[in-house]
C-alpha positions in Angstrom: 16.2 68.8 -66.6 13.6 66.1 -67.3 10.4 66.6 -65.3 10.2 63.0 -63.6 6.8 61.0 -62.3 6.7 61.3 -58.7 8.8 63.7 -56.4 11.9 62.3 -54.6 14.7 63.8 -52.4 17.2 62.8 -55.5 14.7 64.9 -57.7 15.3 67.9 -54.8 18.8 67.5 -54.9 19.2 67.6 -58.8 17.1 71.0 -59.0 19.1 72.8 -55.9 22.2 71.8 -56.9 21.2 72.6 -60.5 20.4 76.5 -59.3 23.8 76.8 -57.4 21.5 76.2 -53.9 23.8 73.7 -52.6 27.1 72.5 -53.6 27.8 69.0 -54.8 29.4 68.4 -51.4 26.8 69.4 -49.3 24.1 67.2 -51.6 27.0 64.3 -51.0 26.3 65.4 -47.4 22.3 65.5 -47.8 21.9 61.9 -49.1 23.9 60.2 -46.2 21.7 61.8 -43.6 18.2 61.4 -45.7 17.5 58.1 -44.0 18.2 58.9 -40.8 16.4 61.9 -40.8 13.1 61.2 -41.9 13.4 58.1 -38.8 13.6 61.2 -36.7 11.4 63.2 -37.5 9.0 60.3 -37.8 9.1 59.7 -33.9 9.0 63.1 -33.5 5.7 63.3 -35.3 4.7 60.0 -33.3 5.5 61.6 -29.9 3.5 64.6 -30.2 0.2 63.3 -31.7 -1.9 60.4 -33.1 -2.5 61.6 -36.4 1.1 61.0 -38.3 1.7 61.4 -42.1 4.1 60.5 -44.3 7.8 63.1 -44.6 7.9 65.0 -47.0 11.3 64.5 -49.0 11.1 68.8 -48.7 10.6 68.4 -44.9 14.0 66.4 -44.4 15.8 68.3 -46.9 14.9 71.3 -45.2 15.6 69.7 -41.4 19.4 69.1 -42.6 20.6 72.4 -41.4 22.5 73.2 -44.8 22.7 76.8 -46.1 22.4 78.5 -49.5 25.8 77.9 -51.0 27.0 77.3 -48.0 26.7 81.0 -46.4 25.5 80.7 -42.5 23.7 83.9 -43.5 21.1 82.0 -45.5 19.6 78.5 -44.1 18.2 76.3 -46.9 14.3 76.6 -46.0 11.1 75.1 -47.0 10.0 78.3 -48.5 13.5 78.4 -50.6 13.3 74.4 -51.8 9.3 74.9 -52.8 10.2 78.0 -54.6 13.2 76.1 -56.4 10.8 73.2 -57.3 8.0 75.7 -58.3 10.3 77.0 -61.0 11.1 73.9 -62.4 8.2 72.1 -62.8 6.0 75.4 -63.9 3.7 75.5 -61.1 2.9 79.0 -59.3 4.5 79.2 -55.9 2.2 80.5 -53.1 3.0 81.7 -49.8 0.1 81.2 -47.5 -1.4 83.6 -45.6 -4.0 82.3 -42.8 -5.9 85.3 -43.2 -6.9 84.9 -46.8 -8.0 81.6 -47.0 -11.6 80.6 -46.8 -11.4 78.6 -44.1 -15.2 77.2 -44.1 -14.6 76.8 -48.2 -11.2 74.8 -47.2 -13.5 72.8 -44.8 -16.3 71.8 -46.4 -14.2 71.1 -49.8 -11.9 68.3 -48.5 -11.6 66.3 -44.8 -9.1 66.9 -42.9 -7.8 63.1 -42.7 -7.5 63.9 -46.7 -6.0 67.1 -46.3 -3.3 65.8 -43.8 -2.4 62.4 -45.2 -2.0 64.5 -48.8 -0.6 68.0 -48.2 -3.8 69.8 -49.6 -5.2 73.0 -49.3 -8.4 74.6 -50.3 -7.3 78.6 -49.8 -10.0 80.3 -52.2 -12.5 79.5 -54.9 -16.2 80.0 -55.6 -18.9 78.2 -57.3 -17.8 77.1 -60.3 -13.7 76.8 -59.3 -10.9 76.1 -56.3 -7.6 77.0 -56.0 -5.4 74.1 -53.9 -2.3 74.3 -52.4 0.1 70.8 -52.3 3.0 70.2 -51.6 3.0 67.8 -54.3 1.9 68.7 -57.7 3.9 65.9 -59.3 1.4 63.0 -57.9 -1.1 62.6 -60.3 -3.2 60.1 -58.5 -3.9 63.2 -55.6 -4.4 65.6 -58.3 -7.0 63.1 -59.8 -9.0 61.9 -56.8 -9.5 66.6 -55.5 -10.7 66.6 -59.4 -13.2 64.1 -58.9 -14.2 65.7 -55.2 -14.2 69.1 -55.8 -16.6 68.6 -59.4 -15.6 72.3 -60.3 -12.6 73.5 -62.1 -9.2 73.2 -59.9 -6.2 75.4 -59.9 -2.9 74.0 -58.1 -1.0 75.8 -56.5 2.7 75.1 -55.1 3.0 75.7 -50.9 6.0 74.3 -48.2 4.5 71.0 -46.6 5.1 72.7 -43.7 2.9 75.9 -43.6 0.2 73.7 -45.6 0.1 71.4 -42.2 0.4 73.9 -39.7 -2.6 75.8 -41.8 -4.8 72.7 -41.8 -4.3 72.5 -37.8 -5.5 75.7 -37.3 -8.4 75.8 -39.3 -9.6 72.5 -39.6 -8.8 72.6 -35.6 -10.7 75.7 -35.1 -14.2 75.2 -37.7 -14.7 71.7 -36.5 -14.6 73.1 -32.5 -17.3 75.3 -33.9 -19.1 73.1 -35.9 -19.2 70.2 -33.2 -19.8 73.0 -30.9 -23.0 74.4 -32.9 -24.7 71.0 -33.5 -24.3 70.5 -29.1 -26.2 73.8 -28.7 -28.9 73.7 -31.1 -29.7 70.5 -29.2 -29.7 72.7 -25.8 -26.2 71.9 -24.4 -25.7 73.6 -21.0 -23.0 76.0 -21.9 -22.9 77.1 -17.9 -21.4 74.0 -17.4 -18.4 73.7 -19.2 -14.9 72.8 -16.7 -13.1 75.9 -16.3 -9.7 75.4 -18.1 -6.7 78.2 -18.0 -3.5 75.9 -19.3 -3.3 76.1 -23.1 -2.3 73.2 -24.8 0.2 72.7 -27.8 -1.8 72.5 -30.7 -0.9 69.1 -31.2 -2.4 67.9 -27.8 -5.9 69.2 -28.5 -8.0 65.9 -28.5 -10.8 65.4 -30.2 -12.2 63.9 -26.7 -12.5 67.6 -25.1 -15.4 70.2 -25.1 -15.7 71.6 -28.2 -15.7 75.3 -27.0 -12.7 74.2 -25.2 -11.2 73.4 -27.7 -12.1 76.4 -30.3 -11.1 78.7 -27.6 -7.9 77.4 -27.6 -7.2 77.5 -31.2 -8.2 80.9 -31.1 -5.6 82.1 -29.0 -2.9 79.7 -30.5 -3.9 81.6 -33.8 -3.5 85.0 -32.2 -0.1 84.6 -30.7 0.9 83.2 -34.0 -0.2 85.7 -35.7 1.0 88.4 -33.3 -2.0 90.2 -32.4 -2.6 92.4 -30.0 -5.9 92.7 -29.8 -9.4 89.5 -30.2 -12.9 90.9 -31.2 -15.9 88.8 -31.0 -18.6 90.2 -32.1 -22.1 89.2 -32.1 -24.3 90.2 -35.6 -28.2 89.4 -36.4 -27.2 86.4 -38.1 -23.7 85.2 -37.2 -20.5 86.0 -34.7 -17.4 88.0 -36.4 -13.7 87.2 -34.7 -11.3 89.8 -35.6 -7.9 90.6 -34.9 -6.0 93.8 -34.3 -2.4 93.1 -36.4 0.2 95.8 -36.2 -2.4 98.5 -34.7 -4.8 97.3 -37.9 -8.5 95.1 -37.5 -8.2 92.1 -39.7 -11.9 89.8 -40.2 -10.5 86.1 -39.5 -13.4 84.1 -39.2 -17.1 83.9 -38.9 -19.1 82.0 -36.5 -22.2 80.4 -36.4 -24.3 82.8 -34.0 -26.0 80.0 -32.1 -22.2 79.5 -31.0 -21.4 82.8 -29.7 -23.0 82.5 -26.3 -20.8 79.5 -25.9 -17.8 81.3 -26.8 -18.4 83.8 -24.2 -19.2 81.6 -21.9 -15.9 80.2 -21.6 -14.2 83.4 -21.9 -16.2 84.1 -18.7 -15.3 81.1 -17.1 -11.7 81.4 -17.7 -11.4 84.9 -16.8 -13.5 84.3 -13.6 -16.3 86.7 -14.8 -20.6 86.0 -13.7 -21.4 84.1 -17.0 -25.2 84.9 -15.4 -25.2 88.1 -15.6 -25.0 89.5 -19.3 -26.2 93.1 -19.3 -23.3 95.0 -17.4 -19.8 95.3 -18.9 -17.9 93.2 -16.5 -13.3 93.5 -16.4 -11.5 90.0 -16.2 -7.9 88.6 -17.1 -6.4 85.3 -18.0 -3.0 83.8 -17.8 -1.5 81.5 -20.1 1.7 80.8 -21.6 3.1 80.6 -25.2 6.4 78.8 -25.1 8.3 79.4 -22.6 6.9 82.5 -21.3 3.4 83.7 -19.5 1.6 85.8 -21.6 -1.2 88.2 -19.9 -4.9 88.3 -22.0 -7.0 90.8 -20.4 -11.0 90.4 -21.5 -13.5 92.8 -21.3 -17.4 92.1 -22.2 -20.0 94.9 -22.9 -23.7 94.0 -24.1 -24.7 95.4 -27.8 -27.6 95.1 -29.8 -27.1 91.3 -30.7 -25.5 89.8 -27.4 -22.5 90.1 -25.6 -19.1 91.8 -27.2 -16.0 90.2 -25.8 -12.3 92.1 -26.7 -9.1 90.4 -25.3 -6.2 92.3 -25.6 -3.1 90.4 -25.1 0.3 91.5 -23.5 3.2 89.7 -24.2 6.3 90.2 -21.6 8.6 90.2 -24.2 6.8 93.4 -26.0 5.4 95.2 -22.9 8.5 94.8 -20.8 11.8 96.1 -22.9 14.8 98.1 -22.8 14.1 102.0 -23.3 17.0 101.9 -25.7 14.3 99.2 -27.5 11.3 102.0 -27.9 13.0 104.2 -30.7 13.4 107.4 -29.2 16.5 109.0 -31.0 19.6 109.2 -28.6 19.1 112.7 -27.7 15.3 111.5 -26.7 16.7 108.7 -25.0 19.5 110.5 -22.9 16.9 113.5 -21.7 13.9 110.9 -20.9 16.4 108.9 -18.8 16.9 111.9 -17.1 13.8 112.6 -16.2 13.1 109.0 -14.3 16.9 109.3 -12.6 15.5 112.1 -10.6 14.8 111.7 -7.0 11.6 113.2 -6.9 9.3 115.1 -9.3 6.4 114.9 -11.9 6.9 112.7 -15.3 3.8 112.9 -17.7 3.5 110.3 -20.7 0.7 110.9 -23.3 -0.9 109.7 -26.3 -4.0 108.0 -27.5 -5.3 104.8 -26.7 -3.4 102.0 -28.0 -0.1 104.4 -28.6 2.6 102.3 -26.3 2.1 104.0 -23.5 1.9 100.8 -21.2 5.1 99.9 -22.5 7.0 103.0 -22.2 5.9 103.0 -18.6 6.7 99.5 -17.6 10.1 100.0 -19.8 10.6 103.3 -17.3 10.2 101.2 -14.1 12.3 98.2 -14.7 15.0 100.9 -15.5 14.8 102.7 -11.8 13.6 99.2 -10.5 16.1 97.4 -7.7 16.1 95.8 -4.3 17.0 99.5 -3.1 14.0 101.5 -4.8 10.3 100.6 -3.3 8.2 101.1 -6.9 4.2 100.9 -6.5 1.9 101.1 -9.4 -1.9 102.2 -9.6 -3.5 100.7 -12.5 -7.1 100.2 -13.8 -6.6 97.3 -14.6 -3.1 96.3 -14.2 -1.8 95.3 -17.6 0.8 92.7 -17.1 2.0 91.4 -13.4 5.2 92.2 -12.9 7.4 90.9 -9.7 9.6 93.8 -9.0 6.7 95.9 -8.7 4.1 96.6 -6.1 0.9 97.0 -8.2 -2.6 98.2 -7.1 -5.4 97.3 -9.7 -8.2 100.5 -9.3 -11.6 98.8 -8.1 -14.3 101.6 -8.3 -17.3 99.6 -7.1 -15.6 99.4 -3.1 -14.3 103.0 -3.2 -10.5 102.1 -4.7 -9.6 104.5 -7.0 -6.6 106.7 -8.1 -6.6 109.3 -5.8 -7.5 106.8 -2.9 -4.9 103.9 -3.9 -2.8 107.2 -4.3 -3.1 108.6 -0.8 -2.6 104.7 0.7 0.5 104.1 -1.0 2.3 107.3 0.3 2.0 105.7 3.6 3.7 102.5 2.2 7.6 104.0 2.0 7.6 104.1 -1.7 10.5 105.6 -4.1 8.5 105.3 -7.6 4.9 105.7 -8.1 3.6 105.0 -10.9 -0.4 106.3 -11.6 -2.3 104.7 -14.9 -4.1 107.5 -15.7 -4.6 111.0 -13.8 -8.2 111.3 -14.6 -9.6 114.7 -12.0 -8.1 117.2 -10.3 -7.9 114.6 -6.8 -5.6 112.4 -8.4 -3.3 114.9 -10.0 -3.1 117.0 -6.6 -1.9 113.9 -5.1 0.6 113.2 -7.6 2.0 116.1 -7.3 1.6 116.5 -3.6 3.8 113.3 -3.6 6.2 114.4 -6.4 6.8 117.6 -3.6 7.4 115.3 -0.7 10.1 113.5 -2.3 8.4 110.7 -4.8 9.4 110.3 -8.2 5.9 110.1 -10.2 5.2 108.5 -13.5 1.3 109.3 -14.5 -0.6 109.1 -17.9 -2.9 111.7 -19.7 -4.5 111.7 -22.7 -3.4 114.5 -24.8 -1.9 115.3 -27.9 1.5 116.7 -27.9 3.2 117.0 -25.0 2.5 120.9 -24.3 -1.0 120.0 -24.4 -0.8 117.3 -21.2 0.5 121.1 -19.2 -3.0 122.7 -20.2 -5.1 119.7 -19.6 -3.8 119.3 -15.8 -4.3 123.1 -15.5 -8.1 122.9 -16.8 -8.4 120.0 -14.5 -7.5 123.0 -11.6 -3.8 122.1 -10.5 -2.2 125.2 -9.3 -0.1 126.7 -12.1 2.6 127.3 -8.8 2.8 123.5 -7.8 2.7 122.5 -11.7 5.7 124.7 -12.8 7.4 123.6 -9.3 7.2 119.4 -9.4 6.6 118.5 -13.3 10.5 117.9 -14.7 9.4 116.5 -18.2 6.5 115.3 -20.6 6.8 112.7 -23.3 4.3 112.2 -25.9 4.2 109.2 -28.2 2.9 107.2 -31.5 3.1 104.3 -33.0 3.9 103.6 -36.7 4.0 100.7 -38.6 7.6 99.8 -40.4 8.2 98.8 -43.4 8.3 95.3 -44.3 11.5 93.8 -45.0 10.6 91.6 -46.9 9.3 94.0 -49.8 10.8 97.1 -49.0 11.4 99.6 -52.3 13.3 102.7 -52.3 12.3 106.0 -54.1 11.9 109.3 -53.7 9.6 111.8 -52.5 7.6 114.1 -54.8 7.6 118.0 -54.1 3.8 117.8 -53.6 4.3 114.8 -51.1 7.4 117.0 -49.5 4.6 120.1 -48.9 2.2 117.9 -47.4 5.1 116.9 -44.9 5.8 120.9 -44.6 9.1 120.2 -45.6 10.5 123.5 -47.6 11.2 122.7 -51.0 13.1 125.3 -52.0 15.5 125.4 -49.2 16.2 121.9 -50.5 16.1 122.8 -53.9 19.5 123.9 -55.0 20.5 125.6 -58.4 17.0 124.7 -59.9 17.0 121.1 -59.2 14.1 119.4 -57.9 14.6 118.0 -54.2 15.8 114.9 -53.4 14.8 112.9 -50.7 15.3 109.0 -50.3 12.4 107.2 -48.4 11.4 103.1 -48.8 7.6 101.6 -49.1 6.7 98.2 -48.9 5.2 97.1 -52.2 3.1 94.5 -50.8 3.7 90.6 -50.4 2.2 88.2 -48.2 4.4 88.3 -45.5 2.7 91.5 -44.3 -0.7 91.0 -45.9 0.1 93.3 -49.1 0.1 96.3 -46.5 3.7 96.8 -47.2 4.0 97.3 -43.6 5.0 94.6 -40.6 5.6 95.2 -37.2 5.6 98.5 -35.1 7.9 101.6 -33.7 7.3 104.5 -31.6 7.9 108.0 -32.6 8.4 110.3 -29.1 8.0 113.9 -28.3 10.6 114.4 -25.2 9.4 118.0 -23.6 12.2 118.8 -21.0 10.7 121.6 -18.2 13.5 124.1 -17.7 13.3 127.8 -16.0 11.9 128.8 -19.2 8.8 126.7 -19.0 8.6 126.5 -15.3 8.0 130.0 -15.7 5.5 130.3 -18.5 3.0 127.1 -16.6 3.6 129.2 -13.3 1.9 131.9 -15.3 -0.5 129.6 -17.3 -0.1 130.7 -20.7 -1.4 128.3 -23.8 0.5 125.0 -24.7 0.9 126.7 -28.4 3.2 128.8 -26.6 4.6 126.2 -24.6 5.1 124.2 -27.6 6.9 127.4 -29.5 9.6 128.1 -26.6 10.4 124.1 -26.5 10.4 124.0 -30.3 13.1 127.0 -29.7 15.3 124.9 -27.7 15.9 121.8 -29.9 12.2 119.8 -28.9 11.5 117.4 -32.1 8.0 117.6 -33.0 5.7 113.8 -34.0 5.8 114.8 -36.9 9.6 115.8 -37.3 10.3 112.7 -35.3 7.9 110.7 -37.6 9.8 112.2 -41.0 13.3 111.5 -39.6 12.2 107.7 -39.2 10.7 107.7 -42.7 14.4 109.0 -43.7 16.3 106.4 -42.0 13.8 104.3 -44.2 11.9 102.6 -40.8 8.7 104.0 -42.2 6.2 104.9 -45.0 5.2 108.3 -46.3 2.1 107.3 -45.4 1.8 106.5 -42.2 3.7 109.6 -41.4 0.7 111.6 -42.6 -1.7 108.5 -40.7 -0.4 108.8 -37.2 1.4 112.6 -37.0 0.0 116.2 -37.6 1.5 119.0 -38.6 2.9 120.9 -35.5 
């Protein structure tokens, strides 16, 4: 196939039909709606913002709805028509990850009128050369004109028009916020001053007419939702600010700031999470609400003062990952069956455990929408409350005018409840009147921060619960982690090695039969850009389910150690973090190594 001069939406269909893409009758079907298609998505670009460039012949191919050779399974992408085109014209395909490109390098290399109006990228380079990502490699005039700008060697690079525009929003968006932002404050811009502003806008509404530090803000969390973190640092160095992101339980560096704009920055947090921007040495607690789409999304923000200025962390709760099904969690369905159990009782003590940051929250709140109805009264204690919820009656924990656990506790007994759930049981107050309540007829859910779930039996001993009351109201304990999975999109199967199998404490020679080495299947993720080369993308729990029988009601009422807790439960069919961690590594959900990570050996 001839390599022609310019790219056209002829030239697309000639290469996909060409690799067996599409069929003659669906390019027959392409080039009667090309036409009106780009007119549509034309006034679509016109209606949500200003700045409009021209279509992209792989934009409208891609809006057509068609699918690989026709199978509904596989739609007919950007991503798929680039990587066609890539092959073709012997360009290297990239797929862009935010993360990795130099954003102030992408800046300061080509404007952003430039970089719109052309589909070009800066995504890494150094003194002496750039790599760019277009969309069009094929239009020589563009690849002249970044020659002539850049002045250092250029490498080109094939990307979707798409992701290359969405990528330009984001950090063109963001740096010149910060930019515009740092030149105000060098000139002594009252940052106290800035309009308190909660309602995110669509990316595309952000005008260039608005505070700066509005506006960075906002691009800030539109890139965290899109990226799907959980978690914002902003930290404040000697010499500049540092924004990172916690992705799939791991810290990734996004972006550094300019530290005369860091002040500003937490400023506006401040304002919108209705914290004293005026006082700067005490940790203060605040929350925002927003939405993303069509749902609210709950960004809690906590600032503590460190050698350099103020530290802000947001965590974000998303309903639609905080509030799910228990079947959603990954407990096995034995797990599943005894934990439901445990919150169908009437009354009693139900322990959940695990480190910070191990899912807890969600387990909880997946617990309480299970037992939740117009019939069942369900009050929560939290400090702070995590995410609203409207079946719930929640009480956020305010230490500085004498609300805490045990006193929100000893309140909400006289409120008729069913279901009380207590964040944390933190001293022995709190856990007496847990399960003082638990004895008068309360179903309990509380949290402790152990690890394993014989452990959490000790801990509330040590705290000085009588072993009597204990071994009379707890009914269960489940303990938890969270692993990463494996990435879909680069997943590899192999097989375990005999020393890896050991490390596991896996018996190899119970597995080995007639001399042959042990065979055990697992999958890794070899890398790609989808999940940052970690091999890994998204996250599971692995659960410990602990059910209290006679047997253990009788060993807390005589307070011996968890290890022999743990050893009768182990007896009777408990699975082990680690044992539930290797099962899920066998069903291929997770790595070899993040069993070792996130589980020890029990």
């Amino acid at each position: 196939m001839n390599r022609p001069r310019e790219l056209t939406f002829e030239f697309l269909c000639d290469i996909l039909e060409h690799d067996k893409l599409i069929t003659f009758e669906q390019r027959r079907d392409a080039q009667l709606r090309e036409d009106r298609e780009r007119v549509r998505i034309m006034r679509s670009q016109q209606s949500r913002s200003r700045d409009v460039t021209a279509v992209h012949p792989t934009t409208v191919l891609a809006s057509l709805g068609l699918f690989v050779g026709g199978d509904s399974r596989y739609p007919l992408t950007e991503q798929a028509i680039t990587q066609a085109l890539a092959r073709h014209i012997g360009v290297p395909y990239v797929h862009l990850n935010p993360l990795d490109i130099d954003a102030k390098l992408a800046v300061q290399t080509l404007s952003r009128p430039f970089a719109r109006r052309h589909n070009a990228l800066v995504i890494g380079g150094d003194d002496s050369h750039v790599t760019v990502a277009v969309a069009n490699p094929l239009d020589v005039e563009l690849i002249d004109n970044i020659k002539q700008f850049v002045r250092r060697h250029v490498d080109f690079v094939l990307a979707p028009p798409g992701d290359i525009q969405r990528i330009i929003t984001d950090i063109y968006g963001f740096r010149t916020s910060v930019k515009a932002a740092e030149r105000e404050f060098t000139q002594g811009v009252d940052i106290g001053n800035l309009e308190r502003y909660i309602k995110l806008k669509r990316v595309d509404e952000i005008e260039a007419t608005d505070s700066h530090i509005i506006n960075a803000v906002e691009y800030l969390f539109h890139y965290a939702f899109d990226q799907r973190a959980s978690d914002i640092h902003i930290e404040p160095h000697r010499d500049q600010s540092v924004v990172r992101m916690r992705i799939d339980g791991v810290l990734h560096t996004v972006n550094v700031l300019p530290k005369v704009v860091h002040p500003a920055i937490v400023s506006r947090l401040k304002t919108l999470s209705r914290l004293d921007i005026a006082e700067k040495r005490r940790p203060q607690d605040g929350r925002i609400k927003t939405a993303r789409g069509q749902r609210e999304v709950e960004i809690r923000v906590s600032t503590m003062s460190v050698a350099f200025g103020e530290k802000v962390v947001l965590r974000i709760f998303d309903p639609e990952i905080v509030l799910r099904d228990l079947s959603d969690l990954g407990l096995f369905d034995k797990q599943l069956a005894t934990f439901e159990q445990f919150i169908q009782r009437p009354h009693g003590l139900v322990l959940v455990t695990g480190p910070t940051g191990s899912g807890k929250t969600t387990t909880l709140y997946s617990a309480l929408r299970a037992v939740s109805s117009p019939q069942v009264n369900v009050n929560t204690i939290e400090d702070p409350i995590e995410i609203v919820v409207d079946q719930f009656n929640q009480v956020e924990v305010q230490h500085k005018i004498g609300i805490t656990f045990a006193e929100s506790l000893r309140h909400i007994l006289r409120q008729d409840p069913d279901v009380i759930m207590v964040g944390e049981v933190r001293d022995v107050d709190t856990a007496n009147i847990a399960i003082q309540a638990s004895l008068t007829g309360h179903l309990v859910l509380a949290t402790l921060h152990t690890n394993d779930s014989a452990s959490a039996i000790t801990r509330l001993l040590e705290l000085g619960v009588d072993p009597f009351l204990l071994s009379s109201t707890l009914v269960g304990v489940l303990a938890q982690r969270l692993v990463r999975m494996i990435c879909p999109e680069c997943r590899v199967e192999t097989f375990l090695t005999p020393d890896q199998m050991s490390l596991l404490g896996l018996d190899v020679d119970q597995l080995t039969e007639q001399g042959e080495s042990p065979q055990l299947m697992v999958a890794f993720g070899e890398g790609c850009v989808k999940c940052r080369n970690t091999g890994l993308y998204g996250r599971s729990g692995v659960f410990e389910v602990l059910p209290v029988d006679d047997k253990i009601r009788r060993m807390i009422a005589t307070s011996v150690s968890s290890k022999e807790i743990m050893k009768q439960a182990r007896q009777d069919g408990l699975l082990t973090l680690r044992e539930a961690a290797i099962r899920k590594m066998a069903k291929g959900v997770t790595s070899f190594e993040e069993v070792l990570r996130v589980t020890v050996d029990g």
